[in-house]
C-alpha positions as CSV (number, residue, x, y, z in Angstrom):
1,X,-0.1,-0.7,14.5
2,X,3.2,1.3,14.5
3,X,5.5,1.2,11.0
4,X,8.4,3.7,9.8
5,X,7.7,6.9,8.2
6,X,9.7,6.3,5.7
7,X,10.6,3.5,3.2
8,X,13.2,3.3,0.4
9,X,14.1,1.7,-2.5
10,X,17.3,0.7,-3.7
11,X,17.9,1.3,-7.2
12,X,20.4,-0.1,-8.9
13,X,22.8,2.4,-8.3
14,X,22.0,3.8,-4.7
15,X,20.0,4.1,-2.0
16,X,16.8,6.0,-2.1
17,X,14.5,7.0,0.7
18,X,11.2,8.4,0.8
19,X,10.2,10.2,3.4
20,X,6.7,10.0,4.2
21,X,6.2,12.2,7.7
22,X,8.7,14.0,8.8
23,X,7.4,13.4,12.7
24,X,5.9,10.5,14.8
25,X,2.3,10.7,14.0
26,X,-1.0,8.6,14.8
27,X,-3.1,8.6,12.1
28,X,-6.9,7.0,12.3
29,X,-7.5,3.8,10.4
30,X,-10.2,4.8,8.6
31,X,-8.0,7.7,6.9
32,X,-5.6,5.1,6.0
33,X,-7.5,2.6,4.3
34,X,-9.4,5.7,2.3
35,X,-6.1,7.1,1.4
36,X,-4.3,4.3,0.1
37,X,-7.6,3.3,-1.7
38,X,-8.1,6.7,-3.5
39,X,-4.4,7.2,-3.9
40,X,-3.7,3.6,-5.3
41,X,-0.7,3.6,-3.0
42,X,0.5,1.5,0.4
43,X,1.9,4.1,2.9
44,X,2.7,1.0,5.3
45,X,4.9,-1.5,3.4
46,X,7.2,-2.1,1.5
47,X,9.8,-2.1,3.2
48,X,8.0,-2.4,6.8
49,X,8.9,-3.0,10.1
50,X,5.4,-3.1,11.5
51,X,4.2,-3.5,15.4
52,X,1.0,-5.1,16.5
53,X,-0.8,-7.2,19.0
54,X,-0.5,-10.6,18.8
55,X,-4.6,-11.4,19.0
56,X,-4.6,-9.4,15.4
57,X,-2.2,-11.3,13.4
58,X,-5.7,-13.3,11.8
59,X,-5.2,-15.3,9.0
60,X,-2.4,-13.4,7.6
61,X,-1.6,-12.6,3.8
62,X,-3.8,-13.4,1.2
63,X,-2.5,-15.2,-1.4
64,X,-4.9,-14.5,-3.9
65,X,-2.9,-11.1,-4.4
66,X,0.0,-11.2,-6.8
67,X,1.2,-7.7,-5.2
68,X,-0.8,-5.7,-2.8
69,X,-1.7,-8.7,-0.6
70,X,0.7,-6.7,2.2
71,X,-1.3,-3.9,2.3
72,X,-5.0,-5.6,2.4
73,X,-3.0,-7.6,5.5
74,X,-2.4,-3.9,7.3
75,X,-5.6,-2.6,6.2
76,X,-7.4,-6.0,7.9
77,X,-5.4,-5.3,11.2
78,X,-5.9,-1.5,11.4
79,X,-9.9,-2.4,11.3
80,X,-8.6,-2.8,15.5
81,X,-7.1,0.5,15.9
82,X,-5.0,3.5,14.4
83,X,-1.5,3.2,12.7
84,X,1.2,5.6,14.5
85,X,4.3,6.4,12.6
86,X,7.3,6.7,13.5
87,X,9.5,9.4,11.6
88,X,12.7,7.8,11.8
89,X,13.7,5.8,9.0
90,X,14.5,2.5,10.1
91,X,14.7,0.1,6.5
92,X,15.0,0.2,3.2
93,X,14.2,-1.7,0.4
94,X,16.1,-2.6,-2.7
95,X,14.3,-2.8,-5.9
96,X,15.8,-4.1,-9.6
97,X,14.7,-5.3,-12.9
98,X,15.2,-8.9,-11.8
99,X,13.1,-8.3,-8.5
100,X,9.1,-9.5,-7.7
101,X,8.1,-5.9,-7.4
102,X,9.4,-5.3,-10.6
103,X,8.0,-8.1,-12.6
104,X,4.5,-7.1,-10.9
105,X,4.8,-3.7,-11.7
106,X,5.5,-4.7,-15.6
107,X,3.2,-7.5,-15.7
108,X,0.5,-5.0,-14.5
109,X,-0.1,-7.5,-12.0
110,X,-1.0,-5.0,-9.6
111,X,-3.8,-3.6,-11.6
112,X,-6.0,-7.3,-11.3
113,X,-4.7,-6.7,-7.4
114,X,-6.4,-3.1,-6.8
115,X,-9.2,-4.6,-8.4
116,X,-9.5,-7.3,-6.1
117,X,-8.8,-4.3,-3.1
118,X,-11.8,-2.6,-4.3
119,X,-14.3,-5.6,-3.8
120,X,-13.1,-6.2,-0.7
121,X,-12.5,-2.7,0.6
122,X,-15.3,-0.4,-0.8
123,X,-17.1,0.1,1.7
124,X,-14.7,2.9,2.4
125,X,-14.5,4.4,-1.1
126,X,-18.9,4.2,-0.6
127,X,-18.5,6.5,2.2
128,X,-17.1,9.2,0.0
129,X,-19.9,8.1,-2.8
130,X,-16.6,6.7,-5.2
131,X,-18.2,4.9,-7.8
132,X,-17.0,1.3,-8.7
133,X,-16.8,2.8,-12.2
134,X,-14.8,6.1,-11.2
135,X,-12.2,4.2,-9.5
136,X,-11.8,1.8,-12.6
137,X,-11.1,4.6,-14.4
138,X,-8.6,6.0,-12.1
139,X,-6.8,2.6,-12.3
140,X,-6.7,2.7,-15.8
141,X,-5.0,6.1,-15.9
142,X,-2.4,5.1,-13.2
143,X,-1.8,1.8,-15.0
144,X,-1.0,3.2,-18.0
145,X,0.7,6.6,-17.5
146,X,3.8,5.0,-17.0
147,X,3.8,3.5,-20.9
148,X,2.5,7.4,-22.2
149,X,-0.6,5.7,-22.3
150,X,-4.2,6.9,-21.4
């Protein structure tokens, strides 16, 4: 799979973009998934503009996911190979009170999401003996660090 290196977000007053490798790299899918997994994050998306063979596109998103079903899509296509990045930015993505990330991110809808992630993807997280319970709790501290919570 080949995506951009970098993704923004358009805040309400300007553009913002993230930069997350400076160069064109080709990471191994296995790293991925165990980053985005321990790091609660999605490297790939959003926004994306993603590359990959045809004969991989499966059965597409799931719609069982309220916010991370992007990123359990690019995880189940980089099971058939590495991700290379390119380091150019080449999207952005415009995020405001009013939009679906938004709302998901209040609603702590993507909390019942990396739940969900973790039964389907911890056989990656068992590799590194993470403990269903561990990551729990690291979920809980990211979900509620925003709100001074803990």
């Amino acid at each position: 799979m080949v995506t951009p290196a970098s993704a923004g977000s358009m805040g309400l007053d300007k553009l913002q973009r993230a930069k997350r490798f400076a160069n064109d790299i080709r990471l191994p899918s296995a790293n991925v998934i165990l980053a985005n997994l321990i790091l609660l994050n999605n490297w790939i998306g959003e926004p994306a503009i993603t590359m990959f063979r045809r004969e991989h596109v499966g059965s597409g998103f799931d719609e069982r996911f309220y916010h991370w079903g992007d990123i359990d899509y690019w995880f189940r296509i980089l099971q058939n190979g590495d991700l290379f990045v390119i380091g150019d930015t080449l999207c952005a993505f415009r995020m405001h009170e009013g939009s679906a990330t938004s709302g998901n991110l209040s609603g702590l809808y993507y909390a019942a999401d990396i739940v969900k992630m973790y039964q389907s993807w911890h056989r990656y997280l068992d590799l590194l003996g993470e403990s269903e319970s561990h990551f729990l709790l690291e979920l809980r501290k990211k979900s509620l660090s925003p709100y001074g919570l803990s």
